[in-house]
KOLDRENLO-334325 format. One record per residue (C-alpha): residue number from 1; x, y, z. Coordinates in pm, 1 decimal, always signed. Example, Ala and Ser with C-alpha at 12.3 -4.5 7.8 and 13.67 -1.06 7.14 Angstrom:
<atoms>
ATOM   pos         px         py         pz
ATOM     1    +1230.0     -450.0     +780.0
ATOM     2    +1367.0     -106.0     +714.0
</atoms>
This chain:
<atoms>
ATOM   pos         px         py         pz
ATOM     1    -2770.2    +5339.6    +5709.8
ATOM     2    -2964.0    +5600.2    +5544.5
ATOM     3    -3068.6    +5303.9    +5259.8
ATOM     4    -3177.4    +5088.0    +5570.4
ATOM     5    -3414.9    +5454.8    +5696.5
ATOM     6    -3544.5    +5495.6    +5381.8
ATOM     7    -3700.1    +5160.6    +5345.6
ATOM     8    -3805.6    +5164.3    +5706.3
ATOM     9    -4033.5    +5499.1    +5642.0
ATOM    10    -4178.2    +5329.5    +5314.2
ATOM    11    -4259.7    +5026.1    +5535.4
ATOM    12    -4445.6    +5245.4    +5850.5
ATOM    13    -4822.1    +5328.3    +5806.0
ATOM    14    -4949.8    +5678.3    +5801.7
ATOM    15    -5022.1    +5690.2    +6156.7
ATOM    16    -4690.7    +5523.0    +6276.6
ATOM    17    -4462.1    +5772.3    +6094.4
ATOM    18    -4686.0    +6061.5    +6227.3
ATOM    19    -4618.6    +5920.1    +6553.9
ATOM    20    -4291.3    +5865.6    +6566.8
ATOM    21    -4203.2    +6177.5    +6393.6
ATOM    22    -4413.6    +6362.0    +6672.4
ATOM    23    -4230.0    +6199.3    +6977.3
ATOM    24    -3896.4    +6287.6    +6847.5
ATOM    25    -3966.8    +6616.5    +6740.0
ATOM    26    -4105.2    +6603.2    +7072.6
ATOM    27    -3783.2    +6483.0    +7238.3
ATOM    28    -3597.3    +6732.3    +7086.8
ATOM    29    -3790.9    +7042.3    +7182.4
ATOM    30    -3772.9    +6855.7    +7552.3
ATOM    31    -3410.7    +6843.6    +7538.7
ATOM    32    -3385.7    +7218.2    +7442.2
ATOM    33    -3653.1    +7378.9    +7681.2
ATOM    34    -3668.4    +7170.0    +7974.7
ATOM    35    -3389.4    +6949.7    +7991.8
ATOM    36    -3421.1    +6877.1    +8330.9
ATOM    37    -3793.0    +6784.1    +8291.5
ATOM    38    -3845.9    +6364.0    +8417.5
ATOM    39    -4000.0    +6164.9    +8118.8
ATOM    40    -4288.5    +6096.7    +8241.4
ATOM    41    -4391.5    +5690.3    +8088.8
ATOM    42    -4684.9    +5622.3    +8353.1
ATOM    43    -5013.2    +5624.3    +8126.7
ATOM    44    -4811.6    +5454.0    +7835.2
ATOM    45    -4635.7    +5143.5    +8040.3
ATOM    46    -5029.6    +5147.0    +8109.7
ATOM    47    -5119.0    +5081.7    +7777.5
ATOM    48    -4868.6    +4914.5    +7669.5
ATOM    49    -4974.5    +4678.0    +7961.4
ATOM    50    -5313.9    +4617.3    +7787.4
ATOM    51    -5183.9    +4587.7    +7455.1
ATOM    52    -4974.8    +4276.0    +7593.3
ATOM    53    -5216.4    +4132.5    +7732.5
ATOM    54    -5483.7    +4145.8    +7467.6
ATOM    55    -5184.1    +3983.4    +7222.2
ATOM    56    -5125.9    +3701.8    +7462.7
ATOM    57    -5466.4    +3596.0    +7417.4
ATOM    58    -5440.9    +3661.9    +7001.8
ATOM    59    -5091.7    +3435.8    +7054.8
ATOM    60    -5277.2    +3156.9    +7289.9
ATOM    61    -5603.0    +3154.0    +6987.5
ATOM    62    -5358.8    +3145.9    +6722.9
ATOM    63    -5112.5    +2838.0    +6863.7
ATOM    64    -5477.5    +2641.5    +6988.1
ATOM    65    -5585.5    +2690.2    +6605.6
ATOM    66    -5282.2    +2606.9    +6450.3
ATOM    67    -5292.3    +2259.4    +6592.9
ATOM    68    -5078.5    +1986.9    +6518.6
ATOM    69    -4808.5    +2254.3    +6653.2
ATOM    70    -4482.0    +2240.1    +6473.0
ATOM    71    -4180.6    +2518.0    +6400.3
ATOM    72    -4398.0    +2669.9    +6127.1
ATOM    73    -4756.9    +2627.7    +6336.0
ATOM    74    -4579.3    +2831.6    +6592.6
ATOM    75    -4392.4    +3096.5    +6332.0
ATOM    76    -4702.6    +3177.4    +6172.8
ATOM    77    -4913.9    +3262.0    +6502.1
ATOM    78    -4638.6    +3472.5    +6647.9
ATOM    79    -4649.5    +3616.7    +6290.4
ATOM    80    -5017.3    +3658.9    +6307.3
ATOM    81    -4980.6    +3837.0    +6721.3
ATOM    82    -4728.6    +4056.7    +6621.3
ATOM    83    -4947.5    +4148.0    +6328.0
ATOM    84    -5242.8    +4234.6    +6510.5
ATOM    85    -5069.9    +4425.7    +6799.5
ATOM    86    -4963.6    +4627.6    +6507.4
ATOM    87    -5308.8    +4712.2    +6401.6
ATOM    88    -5358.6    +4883.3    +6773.4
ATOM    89    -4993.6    +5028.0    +6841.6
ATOM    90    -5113.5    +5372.6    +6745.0
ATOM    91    -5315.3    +5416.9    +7069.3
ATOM    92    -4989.3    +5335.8    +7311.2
ATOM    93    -4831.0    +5623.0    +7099.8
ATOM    94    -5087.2    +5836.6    +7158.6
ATOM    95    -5103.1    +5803.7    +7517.0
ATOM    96    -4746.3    +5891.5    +7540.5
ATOM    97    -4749.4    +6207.1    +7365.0
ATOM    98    -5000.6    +6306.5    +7585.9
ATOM    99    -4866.6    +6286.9    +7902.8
ATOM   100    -4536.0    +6409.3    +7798.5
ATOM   101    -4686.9    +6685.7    +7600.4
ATOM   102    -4909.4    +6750.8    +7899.2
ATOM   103    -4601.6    +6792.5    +8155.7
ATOM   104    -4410.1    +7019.1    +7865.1
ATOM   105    -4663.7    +7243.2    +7782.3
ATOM   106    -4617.9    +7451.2    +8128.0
ATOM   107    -4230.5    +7479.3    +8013.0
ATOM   108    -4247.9    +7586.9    +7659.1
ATOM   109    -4532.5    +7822.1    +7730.2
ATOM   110    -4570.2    +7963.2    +8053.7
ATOM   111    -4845.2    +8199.5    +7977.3
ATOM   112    -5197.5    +8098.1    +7964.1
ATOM   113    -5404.2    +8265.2    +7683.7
ATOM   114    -5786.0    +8201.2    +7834.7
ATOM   115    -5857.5    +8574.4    +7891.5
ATOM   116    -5828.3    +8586.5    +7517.0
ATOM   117    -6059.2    +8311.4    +7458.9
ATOM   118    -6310.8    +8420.4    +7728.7
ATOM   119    -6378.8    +8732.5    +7559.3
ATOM   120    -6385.9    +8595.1    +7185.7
ATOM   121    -6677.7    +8373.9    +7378.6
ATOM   122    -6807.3    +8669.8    +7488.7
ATOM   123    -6809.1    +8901.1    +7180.4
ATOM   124    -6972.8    +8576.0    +6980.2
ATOM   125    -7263.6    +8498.5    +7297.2
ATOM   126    -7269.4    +8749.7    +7538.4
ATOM   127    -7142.5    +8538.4    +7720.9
ATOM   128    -6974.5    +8190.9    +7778.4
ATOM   129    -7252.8    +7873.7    +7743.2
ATOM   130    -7152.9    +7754.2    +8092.5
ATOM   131    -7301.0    +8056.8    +8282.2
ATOM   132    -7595.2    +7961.4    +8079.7
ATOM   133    -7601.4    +7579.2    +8177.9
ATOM   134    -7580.2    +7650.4    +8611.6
ATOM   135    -7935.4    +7718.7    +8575.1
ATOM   136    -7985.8    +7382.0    +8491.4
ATOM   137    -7691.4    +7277.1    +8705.6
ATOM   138    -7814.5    +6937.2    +8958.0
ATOM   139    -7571.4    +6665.5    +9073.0
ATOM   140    -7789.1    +6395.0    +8801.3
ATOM   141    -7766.3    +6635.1    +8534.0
ATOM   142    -7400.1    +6654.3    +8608.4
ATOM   143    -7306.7    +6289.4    +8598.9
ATOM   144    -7489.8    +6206.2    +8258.5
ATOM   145    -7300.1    +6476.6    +8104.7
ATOM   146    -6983.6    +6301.9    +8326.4
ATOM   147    -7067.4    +6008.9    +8138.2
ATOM   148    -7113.1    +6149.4    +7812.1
ATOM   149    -6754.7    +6306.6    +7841.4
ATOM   150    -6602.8    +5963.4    +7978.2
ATOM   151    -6715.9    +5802.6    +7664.2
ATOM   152    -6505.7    +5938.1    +7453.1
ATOM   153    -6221.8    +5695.8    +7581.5
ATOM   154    -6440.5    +5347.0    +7430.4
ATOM   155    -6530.3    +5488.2    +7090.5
ATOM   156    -6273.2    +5474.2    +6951.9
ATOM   157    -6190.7    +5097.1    +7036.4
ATOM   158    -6528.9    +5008.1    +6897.2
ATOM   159    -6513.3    +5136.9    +6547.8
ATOM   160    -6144.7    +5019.7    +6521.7
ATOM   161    -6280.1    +4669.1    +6661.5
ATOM   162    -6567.0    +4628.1    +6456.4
ATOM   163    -6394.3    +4773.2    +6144.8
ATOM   164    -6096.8    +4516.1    +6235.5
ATOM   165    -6384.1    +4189.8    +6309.2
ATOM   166    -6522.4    +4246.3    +5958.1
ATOM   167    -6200.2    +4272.9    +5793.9
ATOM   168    -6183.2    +4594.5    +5641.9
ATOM   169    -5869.5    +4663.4    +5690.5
ATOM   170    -5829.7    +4959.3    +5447.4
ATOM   171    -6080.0    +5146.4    +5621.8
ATOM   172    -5978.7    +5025.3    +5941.5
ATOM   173    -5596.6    +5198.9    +5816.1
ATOM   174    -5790.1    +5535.9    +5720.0
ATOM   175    -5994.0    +5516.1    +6048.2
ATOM   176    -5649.9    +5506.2    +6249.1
ATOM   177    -5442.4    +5767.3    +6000.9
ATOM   178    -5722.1    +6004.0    +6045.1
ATOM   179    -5770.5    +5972.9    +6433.4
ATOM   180    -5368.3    +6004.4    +6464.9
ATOM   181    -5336.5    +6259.9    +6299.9
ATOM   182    -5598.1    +6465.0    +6427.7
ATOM   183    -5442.6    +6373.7    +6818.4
ATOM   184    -5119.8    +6483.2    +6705.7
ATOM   185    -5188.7    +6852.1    +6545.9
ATOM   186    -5434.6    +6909.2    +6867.1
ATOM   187    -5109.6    +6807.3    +7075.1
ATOM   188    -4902.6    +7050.7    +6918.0
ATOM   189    -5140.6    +7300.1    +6993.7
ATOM   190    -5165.1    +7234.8    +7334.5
ATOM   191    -4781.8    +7332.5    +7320.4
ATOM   192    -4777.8    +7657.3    +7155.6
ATOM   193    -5131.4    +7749.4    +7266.6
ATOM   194    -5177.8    +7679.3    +7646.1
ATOM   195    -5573.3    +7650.0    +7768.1
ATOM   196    -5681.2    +7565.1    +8088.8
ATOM   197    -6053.0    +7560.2    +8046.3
ATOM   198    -6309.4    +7827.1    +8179.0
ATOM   199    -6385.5    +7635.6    +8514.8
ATOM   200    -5988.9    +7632.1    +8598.3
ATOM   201    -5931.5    +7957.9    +8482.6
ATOM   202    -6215.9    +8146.7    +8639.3
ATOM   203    -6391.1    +7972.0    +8856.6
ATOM   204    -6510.5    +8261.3    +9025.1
ATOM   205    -6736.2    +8328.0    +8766.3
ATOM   206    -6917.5    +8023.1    +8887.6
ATOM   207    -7156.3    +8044.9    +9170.5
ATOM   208    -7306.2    +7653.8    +9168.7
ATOM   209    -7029.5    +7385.9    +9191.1
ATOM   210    -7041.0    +7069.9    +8970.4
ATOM   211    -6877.7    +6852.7    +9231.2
ATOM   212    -7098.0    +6718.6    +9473.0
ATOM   213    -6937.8    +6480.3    +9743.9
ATOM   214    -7088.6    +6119.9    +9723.9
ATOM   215    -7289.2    +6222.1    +9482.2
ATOM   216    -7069.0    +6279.4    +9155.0
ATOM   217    -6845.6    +6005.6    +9108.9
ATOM   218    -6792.2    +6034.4    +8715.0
ATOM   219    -6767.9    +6409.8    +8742.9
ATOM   220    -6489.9    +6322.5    +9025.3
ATOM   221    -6299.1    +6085.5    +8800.6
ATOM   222    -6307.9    +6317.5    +8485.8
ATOM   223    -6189.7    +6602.8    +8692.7
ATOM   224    -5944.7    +6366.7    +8798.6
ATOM   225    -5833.1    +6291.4    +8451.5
ATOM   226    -5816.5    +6666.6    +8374.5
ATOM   227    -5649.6    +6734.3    +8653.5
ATOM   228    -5361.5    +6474.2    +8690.0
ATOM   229    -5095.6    +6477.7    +8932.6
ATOM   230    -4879.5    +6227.7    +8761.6
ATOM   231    -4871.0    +6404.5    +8483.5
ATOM   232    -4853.5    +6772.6    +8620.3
ATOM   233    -4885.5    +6981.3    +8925.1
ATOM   234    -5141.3    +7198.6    +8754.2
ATOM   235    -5414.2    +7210.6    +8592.3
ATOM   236    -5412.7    +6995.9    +8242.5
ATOM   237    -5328.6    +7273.9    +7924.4
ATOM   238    -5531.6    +7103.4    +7700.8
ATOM   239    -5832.3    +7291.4    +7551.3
ATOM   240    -5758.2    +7441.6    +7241.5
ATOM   241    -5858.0    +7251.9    +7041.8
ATOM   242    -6135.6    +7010.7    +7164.3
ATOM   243    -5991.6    +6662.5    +7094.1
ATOM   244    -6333.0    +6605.5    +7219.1
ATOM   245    -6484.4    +6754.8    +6959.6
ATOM   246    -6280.5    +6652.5    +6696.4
ATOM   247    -6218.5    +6306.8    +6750.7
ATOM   248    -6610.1    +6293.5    +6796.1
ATOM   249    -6681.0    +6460.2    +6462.2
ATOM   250    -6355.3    +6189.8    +6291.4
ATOM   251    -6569.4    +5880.7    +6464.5
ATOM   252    -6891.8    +6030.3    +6318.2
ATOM   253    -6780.6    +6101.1    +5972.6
ATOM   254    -6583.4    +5775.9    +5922.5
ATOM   255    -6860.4    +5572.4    +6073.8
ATOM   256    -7096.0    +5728.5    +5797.9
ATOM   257    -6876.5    +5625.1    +5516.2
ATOM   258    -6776.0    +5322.1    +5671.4
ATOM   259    -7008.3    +5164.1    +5935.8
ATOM   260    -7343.8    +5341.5    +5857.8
ATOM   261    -7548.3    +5167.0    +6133.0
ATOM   262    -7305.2    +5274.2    +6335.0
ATOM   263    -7337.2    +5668.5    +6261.4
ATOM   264    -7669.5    +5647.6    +6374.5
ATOM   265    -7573.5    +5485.0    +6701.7
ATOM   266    -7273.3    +5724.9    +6753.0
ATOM   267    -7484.4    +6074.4    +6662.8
ATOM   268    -7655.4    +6111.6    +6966.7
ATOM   269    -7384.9    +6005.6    +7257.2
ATOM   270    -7150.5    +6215.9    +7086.9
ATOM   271    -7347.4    +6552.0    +7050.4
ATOM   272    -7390.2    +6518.6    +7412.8
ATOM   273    -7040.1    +6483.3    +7478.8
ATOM   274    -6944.5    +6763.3    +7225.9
ATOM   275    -7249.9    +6958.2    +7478.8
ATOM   276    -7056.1    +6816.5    +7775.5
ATOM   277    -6769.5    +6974.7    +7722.2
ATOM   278    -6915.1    +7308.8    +7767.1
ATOM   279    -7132.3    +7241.9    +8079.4
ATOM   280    -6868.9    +7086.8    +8262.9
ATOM   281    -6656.9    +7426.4    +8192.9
ATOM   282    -6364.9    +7255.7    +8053.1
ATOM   283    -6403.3    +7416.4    +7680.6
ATOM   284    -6454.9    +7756.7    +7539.5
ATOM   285    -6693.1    +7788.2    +7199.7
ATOM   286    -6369.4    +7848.3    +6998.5
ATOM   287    -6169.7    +7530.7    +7122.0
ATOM   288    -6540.9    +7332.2    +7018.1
ATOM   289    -6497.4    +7546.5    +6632.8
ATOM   290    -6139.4    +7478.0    +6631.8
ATOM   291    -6171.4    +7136.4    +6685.0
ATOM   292    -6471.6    +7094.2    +6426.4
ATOM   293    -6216.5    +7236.7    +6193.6
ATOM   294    -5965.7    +7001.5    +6238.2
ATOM   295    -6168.5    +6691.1    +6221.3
ATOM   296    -6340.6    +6831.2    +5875.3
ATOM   297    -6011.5    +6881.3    +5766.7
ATOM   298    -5832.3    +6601.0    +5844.1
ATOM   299    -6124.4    +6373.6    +5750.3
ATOM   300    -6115.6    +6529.0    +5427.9
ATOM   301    -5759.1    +6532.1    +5311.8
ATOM   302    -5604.1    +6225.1    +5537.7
ATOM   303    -5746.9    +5955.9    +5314.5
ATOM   304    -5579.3    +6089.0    +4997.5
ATOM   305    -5258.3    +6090.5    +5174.3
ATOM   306    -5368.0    +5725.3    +5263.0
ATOM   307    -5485.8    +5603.9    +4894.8
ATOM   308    -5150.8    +5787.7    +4771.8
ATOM   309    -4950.5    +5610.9    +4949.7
ATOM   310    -5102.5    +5258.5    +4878.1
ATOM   311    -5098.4    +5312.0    +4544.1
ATOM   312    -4730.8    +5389.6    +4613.7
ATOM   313    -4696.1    +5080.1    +4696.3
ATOM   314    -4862.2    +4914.6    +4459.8
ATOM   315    -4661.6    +5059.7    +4201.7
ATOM   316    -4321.6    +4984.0    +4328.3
ATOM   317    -4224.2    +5297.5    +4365.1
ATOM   318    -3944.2    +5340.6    +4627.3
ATOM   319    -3584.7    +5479.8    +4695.5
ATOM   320    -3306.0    +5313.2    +4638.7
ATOM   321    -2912.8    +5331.4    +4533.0
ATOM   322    -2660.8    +5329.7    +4266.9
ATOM   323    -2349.7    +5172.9    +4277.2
ATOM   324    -2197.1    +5527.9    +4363.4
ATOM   325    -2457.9    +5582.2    +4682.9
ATOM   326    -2673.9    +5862.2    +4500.3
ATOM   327    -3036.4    +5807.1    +4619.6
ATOM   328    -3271.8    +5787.4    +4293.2
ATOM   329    -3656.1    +5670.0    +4240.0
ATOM   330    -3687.1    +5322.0    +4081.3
ATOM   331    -4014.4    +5284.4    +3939.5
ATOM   332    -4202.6    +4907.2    +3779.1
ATOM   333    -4557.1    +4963.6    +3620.8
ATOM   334    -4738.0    +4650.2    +3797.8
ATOM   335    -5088.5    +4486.4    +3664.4
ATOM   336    -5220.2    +4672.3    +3993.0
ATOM   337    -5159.3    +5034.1    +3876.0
ATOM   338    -5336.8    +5297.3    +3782.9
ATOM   339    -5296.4    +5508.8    +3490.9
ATOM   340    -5295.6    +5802.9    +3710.0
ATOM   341    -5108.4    +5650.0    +3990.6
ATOM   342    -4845.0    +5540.0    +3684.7
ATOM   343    -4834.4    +5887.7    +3552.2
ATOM   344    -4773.2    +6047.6    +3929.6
ATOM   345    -4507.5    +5822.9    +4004.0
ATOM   346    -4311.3    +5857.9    +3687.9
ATOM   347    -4348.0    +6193.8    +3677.0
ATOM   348    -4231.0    +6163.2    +4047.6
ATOM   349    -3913.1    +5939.3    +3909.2
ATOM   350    -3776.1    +6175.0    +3651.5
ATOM   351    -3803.4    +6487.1    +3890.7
ATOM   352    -3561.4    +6337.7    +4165.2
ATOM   353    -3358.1    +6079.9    +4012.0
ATOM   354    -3310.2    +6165.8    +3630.2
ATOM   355    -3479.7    +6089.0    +3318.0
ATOM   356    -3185.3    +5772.9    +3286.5
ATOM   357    -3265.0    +5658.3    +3603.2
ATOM   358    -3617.5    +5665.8    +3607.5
ATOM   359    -3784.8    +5403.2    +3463.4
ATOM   360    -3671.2    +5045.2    +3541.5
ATOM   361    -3864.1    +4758.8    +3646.1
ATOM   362    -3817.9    +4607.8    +4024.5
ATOM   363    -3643.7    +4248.2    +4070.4
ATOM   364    -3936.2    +4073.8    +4150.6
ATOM   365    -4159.0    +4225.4    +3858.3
ATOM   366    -3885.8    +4187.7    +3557.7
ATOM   367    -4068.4    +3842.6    +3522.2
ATOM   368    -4391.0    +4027.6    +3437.9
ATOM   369    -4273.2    +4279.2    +3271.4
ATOM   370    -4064.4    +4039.6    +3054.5
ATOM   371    -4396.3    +3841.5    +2964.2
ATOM   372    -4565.7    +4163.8    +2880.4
ATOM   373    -4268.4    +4283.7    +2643.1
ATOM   374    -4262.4    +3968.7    +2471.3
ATOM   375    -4638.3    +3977.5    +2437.0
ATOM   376    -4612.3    +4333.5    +2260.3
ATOM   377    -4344.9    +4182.6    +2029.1
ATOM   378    -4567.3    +3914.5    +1920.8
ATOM   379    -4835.1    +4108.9    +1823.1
ATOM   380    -4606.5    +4393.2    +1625.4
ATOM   381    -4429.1    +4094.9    +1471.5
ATOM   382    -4743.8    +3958.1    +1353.9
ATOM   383    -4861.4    +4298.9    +1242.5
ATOM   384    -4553.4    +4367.0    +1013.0
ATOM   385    -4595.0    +4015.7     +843.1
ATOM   386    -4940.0    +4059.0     +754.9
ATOM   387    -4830.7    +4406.6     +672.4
ATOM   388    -4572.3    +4232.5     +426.4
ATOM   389    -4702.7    +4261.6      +40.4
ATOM   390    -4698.5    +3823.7      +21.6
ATOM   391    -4762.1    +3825.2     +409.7
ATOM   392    -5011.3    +3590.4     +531.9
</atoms>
């Protein structure tokens, strides 16, 4: 059993081990704090929904281009579905942390904290950028920035889409580590660290409302989305930080290492939806730093974590068992590896599973390693002949 675990976490992406250690660590703090608490799977049968539907089609194109169909025509396009729906299986995942983390966060942490973050705004401005924006306040005004905020929600299929259509798929596996991980620390922060937003919290400090009826439909839908009653009976705890923010600044950085053209079509849409955030009163300034924070980070230090654990895998390097059940590290040197990646992983070897155990080549590379070791031979054999006083 644990053998059959191990190899299952070597086998999950960055992003799908993130995500499924979140939702149990997840179910487990549920089970302790609010036992009594309904799951709540509304947004994620949602997605879920979509995600069928979009591999349906993948299935139908596959089957109609695998043509005559046989048992291995049909094999290799359910192969080739299940394949792709595991490219996007990271957003379902996200969706349902969200609403479940949304509907917890009023159990774990009853206590809201935006007095505290009101007056850091203050001590930094004066005051908080919202007051500032009423003056400009109009019902036209109010829906770009609606829109702007909305937007958020299609970026992130774009990038992965076009990343995905011109078959970078090792950027398109950074692109969803990166934006996974970022969602998941900002999730567990909405736990521990309960926001409501400025124009929930204090909304007498307001004296020109945003909504305007008939006249602010986008501004009505994304106070509906903050606001959800299927999810909770209050107001949404997630502000700190701005997943706005920093999903915005992970699209923007990735798409300038990755997609330049792209950067330059992203950089204005998303500065105004970073701005959005703080005229529709749903951030403070320190959820907008926190999040900056997180994105630099994360976009800094995920992709190591990603090229690590490639390289991982394209040295061999995973656990496995003795005879007596003792876990150790086997480790093959493959035509693929690094010298550094060889070095880490050795090193890696003799730590946990002994310098006897360490280094032994794989099954399926003792065939290459075998050619190489005879190759070596050769030449040393060669070497001592001519080395030989009557050698040739």
């Amino acid at each position: 059993m644990v053998h059959f675990v191990l190899r299952l976490v070597r086998r999950l992406r960055i992003e799908e081990l993130v995500g499924v250690g979140f939702l149990l660590c997840l179910a487990v703090v549920w089970s302790l704090t609010a036992p009594d608490l309904e799951v709540r799977l509304g947004l994620t049968i949602k997605a879920l929904l979509v995600l069928l539907a979009i591999l349906a089609l993948r299935l139908g194109f596959e089957l109609v281009r695998s043509r005559p169909l046989g048992r291995k025509a049909l094999a290799s396009a359910v192969k080739a579905a299940l394949l792709f729906g595991r490219e996007w299986l990271p957003f379902p995942l996200i969706a349902s942390a969200y609403e479940n983390v949304v509907g917890l966060a009023g159990a774990i942490c009853p206590n809201l904290h935006d007095s505290a973050f009101l007056a850091m705004d203050e001590a930094l401005l004066g005051t908080h950028p919202s007051i500032l924006f009423e003056r400009l306040a109009s019902p036209a005004l109010t829906e770009a920035f609606a829109a702007c905020y909305l937007s958020l929600y299609a970026y992130p299929l774009v990038s992965a889409a076009l990343l995905y259509g011109l078959g970078r798929r090792r950027e398109l596996r950074e692109f969803m580590a990166v934006f996974a991980v970022v969602g998941y620390v900002g999730y567990a922060c909405y736990l521990f660290v309960p926001v409501v937003g400025p124009g929930f919290a204090a909304p007498g400090n307001y004296s020109v409302a945003l909504s305007v009826p008939g006249a602010t439909p986008l501004y009505d839908l994304a106070e509906a989305l903050s606001f959800n009653k299927e999810i909770s009976i209050e107001p949404a705890r997630n502000c700190f930080p701005s997943l706005h923010t920093a999903w915005g600044l992970v699209l923007l950085v990735l798409a300038f290492r990755h997609l330049r053209p792209l950067f330059y079509v992203y950089m204005v849409p998303i500065s105004l939806m970073i701005v959005s955030t703080l005229y529709l009163r749903y951030h403070y300034v320190v959820d907008i730093a926190a999040g900056a924070v997180l994105a630099l980070a994360a976009a800094h230090s995920i992709p190591r974590f990603v090229q690590m654990r490639r390289a991982q895998s394209n040295a061999g390097a995973f656990f496995s068992f003795s005879e007596r059940g003792s876990p150790r590290w086997i480790f093959a040197i493959t035509p693929k590896t690094s010298s550094r990646s060889a070095l880490f992983f050795s090193r890696t070897a003799l730590l946990t599973g002994g310098a006897g155990k360490a280094l032994r080549p794989l099954p399926r590379r003792r065939a290459w390693a075998k050619r190489a070791f005879t190759r070596r031979s050769s030449r040393s054999s060669h070497r001592s002949i001519a080395a030989r006083p009557g050698g040739a």
